[in-house]
C-alpha positions in Angstrom: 1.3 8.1 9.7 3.9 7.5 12.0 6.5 4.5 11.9 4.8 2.9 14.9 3.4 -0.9 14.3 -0.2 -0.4 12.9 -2.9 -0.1 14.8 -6.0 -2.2 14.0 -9.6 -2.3 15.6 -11.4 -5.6 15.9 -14.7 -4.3 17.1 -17.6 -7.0 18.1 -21.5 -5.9 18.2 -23.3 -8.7 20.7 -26.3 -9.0 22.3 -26.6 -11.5 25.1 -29.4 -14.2 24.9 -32.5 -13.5 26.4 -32.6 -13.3 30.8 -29.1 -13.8 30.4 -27.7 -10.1 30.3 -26.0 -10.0 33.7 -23.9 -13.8 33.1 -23.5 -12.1 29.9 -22.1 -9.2 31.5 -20.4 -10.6 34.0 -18.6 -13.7 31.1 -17.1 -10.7 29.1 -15.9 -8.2 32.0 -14.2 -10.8 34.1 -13.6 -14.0 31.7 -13.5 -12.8 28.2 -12.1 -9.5 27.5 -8.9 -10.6 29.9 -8.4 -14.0 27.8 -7.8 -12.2 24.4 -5.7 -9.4 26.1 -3.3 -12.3 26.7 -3.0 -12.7 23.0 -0.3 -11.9 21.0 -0.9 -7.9 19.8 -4.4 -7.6 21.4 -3.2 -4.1 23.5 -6.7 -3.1 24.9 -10.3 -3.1 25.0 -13.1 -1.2 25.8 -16.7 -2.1 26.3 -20.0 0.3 25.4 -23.6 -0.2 25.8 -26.1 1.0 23.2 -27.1 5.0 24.2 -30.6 5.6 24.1 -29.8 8.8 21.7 -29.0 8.0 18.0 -28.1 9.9 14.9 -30.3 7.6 13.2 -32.8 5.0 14.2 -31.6 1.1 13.1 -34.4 -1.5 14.3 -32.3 -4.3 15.0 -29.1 -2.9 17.2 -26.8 -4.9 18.5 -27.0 -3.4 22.4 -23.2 -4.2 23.2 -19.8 -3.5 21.2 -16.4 -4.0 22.6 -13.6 -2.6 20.5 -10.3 -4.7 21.1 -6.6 -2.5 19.6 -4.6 -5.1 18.1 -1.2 -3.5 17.3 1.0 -5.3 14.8 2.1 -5.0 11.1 1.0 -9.0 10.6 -2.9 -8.5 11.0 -4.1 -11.7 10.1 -1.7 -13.4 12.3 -3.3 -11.8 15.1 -6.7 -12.7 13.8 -5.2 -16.7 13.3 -4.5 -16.6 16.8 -7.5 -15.6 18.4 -9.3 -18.1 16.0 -7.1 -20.8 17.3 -7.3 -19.7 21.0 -11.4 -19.9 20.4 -11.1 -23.7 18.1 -8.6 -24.9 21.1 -10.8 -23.7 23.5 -8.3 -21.8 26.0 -10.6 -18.7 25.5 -13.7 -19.8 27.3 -17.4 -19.4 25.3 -20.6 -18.4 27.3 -23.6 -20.1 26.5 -25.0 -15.9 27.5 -23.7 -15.0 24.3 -26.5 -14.6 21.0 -24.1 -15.9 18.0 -27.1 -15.4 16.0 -27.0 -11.5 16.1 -23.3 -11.2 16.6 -21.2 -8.9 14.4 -17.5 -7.9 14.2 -15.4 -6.1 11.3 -11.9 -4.8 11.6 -10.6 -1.3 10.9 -7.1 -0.5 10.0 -5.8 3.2 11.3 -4.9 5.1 8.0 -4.0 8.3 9.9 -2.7 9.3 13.3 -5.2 10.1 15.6 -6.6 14.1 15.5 -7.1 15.9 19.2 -9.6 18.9 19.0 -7.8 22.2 19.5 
């Protein structure tokens, strides 16, 4: 891999709470996805909807993901602060969002990224 700082993906699977999709929608387009950008080391983000074709069929899908790049050799630092901007509240909550069915996990990049020929 290159000597660049290391790229990490913090990738969040939500749904939004029931009759609430378009607040919900609305909350992380215009409030929430530019709040953690301001972080330290959060680079970009990028929001998908579920498709309706799958490899495989999972009952429970979460319908939305948004995939935040965090670049920085001192991960967890980057993690800490989000964690602190959520605790202090300077990155607002939307009562649209299901906590219940949320998911995240990180990825580290172990390789540089392949274009198809």
């Amino acid at each position: 891999m290159s000597n660049q700082k290391k790229k990490h993906f913090f990738m969040v699977f939500a749904n939004p709470l029931p009759g609430t999709e378009e607040e919900f929608n609305r909350w992380y387009n215009e409030q929430h996805v530019p709040d953690l950008l301001k972080l330290p080391n959060y680079v970009a983000a990028q929001r998908f909807e579920l498709s309706a074709h799958q490899y495989w069929d999972n009952p429970h899908p979460q319908k939305y993901l948004v995939i935040y790049e965090i670049h920085g050799d001192d991960l967890q630092a980057s993690l800490d602060s989000l964690h602190r901007a959520l605790e202090n509240g300077d990155i607002a909550k939307s009562a649209s969002f299901d906590w219940d069915t949320m998911a995240t996990h990180v990825y580290s990049a172990i390789s540089d990224r392949i274009l198809a020929q």
